[in-house]
RONU-736470 format. One line per 5 residues: for each residue x, y, z of N, C-alpha, C. Coordinates in Angstrom, 2 decimals. Layout:
REM RONU-736470
X Y Z X Y Z X Y Z; ...
REM end
This chain:
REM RONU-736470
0.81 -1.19 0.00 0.00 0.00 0.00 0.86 1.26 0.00; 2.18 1.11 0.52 2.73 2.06 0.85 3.37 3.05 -0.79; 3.96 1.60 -0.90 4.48 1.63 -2.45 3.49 1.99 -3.23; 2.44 1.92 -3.08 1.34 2.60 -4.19 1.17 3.92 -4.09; 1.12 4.04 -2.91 0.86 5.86 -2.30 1.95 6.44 -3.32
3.05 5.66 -2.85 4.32 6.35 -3.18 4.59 6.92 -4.74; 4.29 5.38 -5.34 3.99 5.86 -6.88 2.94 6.79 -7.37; 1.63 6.31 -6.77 0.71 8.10 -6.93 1.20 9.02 -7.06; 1.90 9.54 -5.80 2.38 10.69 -5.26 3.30 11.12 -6.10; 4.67 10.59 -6.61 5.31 10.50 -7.17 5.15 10.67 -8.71
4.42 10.03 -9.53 3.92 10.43 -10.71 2.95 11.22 -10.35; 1.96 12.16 -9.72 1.31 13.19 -9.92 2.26 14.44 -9.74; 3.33 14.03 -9.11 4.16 15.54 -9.23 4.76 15.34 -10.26; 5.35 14.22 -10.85 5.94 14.52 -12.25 5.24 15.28 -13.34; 3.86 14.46 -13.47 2.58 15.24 -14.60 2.25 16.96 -13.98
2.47 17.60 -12.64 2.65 18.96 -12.51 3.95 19.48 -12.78; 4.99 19.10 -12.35 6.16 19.73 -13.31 6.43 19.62 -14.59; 6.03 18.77 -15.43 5.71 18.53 -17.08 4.78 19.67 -17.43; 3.84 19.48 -16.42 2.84 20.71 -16.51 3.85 22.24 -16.75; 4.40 22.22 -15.57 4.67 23.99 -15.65 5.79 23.93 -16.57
6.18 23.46 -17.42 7.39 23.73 -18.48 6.62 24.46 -19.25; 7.68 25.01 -20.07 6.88 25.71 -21.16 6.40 24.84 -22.31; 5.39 25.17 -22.88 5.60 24.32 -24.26 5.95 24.31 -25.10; 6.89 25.11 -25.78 7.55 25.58 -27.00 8.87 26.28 -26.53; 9.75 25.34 -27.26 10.97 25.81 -26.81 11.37 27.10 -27.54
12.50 27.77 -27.44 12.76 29.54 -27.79 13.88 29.08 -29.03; 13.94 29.58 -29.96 14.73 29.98 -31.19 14.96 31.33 -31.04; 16.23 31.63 -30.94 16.61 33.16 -30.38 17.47 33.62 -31.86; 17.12 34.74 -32.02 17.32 35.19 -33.68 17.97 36.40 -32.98; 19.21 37.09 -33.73 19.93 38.06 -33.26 20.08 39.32 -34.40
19.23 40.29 -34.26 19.15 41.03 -35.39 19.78 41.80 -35.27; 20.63 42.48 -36.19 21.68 43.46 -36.38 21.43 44.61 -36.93; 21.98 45.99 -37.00 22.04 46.99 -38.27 22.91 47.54 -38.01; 23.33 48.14 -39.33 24.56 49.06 -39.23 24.10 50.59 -38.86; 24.38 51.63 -38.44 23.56 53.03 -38.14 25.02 53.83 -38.54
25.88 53.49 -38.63 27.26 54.24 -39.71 26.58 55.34 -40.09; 25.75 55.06 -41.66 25.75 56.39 -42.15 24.41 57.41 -41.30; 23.60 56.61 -40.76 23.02 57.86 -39.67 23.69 58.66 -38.67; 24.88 58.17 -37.98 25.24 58.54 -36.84 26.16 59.75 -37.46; 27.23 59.27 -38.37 28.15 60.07 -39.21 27.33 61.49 -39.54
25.75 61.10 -40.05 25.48 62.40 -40.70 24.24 62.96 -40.07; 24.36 62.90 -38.38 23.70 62.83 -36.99 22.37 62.97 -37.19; 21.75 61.87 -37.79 20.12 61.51 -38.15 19.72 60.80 -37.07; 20.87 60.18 -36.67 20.38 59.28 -35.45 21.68 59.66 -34.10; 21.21 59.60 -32.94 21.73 60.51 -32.08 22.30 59.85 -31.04
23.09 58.64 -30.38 22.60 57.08 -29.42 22.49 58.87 -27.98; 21.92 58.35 -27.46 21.32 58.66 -25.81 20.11 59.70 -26.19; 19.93 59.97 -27.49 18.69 60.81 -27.95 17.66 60.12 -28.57; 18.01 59.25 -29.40 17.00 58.40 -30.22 17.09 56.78 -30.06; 16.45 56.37 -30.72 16.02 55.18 -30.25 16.16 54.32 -31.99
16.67 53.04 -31.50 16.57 52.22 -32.94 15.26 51.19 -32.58; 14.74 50.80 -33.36 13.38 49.65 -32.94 13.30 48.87 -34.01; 13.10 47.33 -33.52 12.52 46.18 -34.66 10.69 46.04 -34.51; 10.48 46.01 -35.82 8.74 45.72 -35.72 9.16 44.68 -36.69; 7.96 43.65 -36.60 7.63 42.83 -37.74 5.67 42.11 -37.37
5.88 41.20 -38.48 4.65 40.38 -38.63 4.32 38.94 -37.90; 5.34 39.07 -37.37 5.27 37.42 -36.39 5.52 37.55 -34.83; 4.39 37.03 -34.62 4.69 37.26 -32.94 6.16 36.53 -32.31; 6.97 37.08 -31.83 6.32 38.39 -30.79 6.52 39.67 -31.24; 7.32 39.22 -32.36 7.10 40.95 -33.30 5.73 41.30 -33.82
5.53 42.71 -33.18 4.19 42.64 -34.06 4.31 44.46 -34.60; 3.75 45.47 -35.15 3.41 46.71 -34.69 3.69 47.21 -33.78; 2.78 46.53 -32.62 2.68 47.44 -31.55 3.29 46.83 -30.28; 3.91 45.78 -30.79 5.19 45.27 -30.06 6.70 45.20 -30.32; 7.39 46.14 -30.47 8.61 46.83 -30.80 9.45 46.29 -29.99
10.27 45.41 -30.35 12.06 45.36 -29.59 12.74 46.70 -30.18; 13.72 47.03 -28.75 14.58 48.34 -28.95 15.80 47.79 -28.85; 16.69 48.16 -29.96 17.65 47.67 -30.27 19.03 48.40 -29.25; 20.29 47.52 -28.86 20.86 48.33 -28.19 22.58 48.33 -28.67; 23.60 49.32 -28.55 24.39 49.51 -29.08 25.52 48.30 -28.23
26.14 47.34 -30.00 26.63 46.30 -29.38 27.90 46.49 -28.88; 28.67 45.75 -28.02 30.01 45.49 -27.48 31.26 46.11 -28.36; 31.31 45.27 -29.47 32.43 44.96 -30.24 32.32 46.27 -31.71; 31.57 46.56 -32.00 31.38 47.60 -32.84 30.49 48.99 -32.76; 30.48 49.82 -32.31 29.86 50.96 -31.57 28.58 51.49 -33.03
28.89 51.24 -33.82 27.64 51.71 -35.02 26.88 50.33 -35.02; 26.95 49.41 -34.75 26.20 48.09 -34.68 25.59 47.82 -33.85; 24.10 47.77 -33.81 22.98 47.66 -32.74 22.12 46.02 -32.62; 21.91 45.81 -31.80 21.48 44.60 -32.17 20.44 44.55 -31.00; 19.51 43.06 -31.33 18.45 42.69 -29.84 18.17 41.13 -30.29
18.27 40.52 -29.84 17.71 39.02 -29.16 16.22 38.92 -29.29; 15.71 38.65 -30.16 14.08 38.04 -30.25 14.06 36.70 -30.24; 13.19 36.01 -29.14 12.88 34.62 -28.78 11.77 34.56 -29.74; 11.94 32.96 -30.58 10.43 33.02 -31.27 9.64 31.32 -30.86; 8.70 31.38 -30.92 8.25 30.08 -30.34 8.35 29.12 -31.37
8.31 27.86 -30.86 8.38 26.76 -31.67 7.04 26.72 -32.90; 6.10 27.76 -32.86 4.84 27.58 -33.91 5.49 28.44 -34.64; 6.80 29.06 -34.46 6.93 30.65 -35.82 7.83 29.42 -36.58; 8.36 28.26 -36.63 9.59 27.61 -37.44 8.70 27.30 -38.92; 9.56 27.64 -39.29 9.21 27.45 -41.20 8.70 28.77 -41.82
7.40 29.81 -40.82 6.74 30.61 -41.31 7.87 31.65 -41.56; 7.65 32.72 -42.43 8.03 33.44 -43.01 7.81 35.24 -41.94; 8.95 35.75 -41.47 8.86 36.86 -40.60 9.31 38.37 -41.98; 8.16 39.12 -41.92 8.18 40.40 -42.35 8.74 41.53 -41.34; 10.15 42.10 -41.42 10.43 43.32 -40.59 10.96 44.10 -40.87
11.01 45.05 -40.24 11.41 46.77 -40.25 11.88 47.01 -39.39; 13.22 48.08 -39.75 13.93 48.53 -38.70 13.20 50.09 -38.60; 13.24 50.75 -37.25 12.84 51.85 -37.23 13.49 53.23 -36.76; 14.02 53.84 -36.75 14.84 54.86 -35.92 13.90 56.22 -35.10; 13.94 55.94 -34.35 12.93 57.13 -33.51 13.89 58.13 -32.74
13.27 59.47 -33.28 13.49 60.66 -33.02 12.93 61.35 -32.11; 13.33 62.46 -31.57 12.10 63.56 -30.90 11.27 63.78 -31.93; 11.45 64.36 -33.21 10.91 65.11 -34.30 9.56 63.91 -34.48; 10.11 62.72 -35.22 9.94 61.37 -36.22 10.20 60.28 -36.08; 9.48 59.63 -36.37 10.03 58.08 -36.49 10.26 57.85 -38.19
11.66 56.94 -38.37 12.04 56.95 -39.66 11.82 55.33 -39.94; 11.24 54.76 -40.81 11.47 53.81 -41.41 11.83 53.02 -42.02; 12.38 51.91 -42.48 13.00 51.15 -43.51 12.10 51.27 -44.71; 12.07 51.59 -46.01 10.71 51.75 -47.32 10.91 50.33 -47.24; 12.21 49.88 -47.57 11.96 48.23 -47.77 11.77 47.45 -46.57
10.95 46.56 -46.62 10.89 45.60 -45.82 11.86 44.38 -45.62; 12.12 43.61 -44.37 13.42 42.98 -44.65 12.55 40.92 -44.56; 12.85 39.98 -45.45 12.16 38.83 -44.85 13.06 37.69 -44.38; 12.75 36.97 -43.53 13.18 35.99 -42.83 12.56 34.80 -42.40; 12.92 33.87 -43.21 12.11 32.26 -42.70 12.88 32.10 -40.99
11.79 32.02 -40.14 12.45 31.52 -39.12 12.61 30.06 -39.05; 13.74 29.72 -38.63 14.14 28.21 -38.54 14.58 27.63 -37.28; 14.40 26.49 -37.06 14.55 25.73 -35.79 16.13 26.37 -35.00; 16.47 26.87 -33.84 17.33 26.23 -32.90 18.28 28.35 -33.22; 19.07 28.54 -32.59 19.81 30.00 -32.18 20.23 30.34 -33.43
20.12 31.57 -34.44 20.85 32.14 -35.21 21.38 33.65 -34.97; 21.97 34.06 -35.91 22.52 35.61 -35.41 22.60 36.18 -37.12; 22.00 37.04 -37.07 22.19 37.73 -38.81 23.33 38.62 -38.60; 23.54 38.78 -40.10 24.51 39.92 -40.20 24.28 41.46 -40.33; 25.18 42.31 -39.93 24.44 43.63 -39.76 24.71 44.21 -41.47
23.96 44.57 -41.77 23.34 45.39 -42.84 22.93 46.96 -42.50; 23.29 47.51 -43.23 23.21 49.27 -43.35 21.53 49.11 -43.03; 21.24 50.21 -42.54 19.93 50.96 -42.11 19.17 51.00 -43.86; 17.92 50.85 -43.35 17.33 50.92 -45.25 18.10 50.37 -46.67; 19.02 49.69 -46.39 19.10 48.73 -47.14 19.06 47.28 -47.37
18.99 46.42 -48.17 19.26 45.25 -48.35 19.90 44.17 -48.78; 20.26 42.88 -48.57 20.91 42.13 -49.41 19.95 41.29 -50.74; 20.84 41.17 -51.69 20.19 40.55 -53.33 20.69 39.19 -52.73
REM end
């Protein structure tokens, strides 16, 4: 009897800690830009303005903006860490970099795309409003 309790007990806390895991593991995508020719020709200001990622896939959305922050190793190179859940793998991510001003917020015209794919990547930094062919 004892041994039964025991196993109860024992597998019902396993099925609650299975419980509280998450369910979708994180794919962490590392987005980059270059801000060179903004900073050079002071469009963009670092402790005045703000760089921001928007896109079309949660947890990017509109009106959920990552703010990008000025990296370690290269002082014009900004970057941020977006976790994406295990339902964004394969789908296709639409984004924009944004530069915010006192005045304005400036936009990318082009849009940038990205299949997200299983397990940690890191892109390369690319100039502000431009793209790679």
């Amino acid at each position: 009897m004892r041994l039964l309790h025991f196993l109860t007990s024992f597998f019902a806390a396993m099925i609650i800690t299975i419980a509280a895991l998450p369910l979708a593991a994180q794919n962490t995508v590392t987005f980059k830009v270059n801000l060179t020719p903004q900073l050079e020709d002071s469009i963009f200001v670092p402790g005045r303005d703000i760089a921001l990622l928007q896109g079309n896939l949660y947890p990017l959305t509109p009106t959920h903006r990552f703010q990008l922050t000025e990296g370690s190793e290269i002082d014009s190179i900004y970057t941020v860490d977006v976790n994406f859940p295990l339902t964004a793998i394969n789908k296709e991510l639409k984004y924009t970099f944004i530069l915010k001003t006192p005045e304005k917020e400036i936009t990318e015209m082009n849009p940038r795309f990205l299949r997200i794919k299983k397990g940690d990547r890191e892109l390369d930094a690319l100039y502000f409003d431009t793209f790679a062919w």
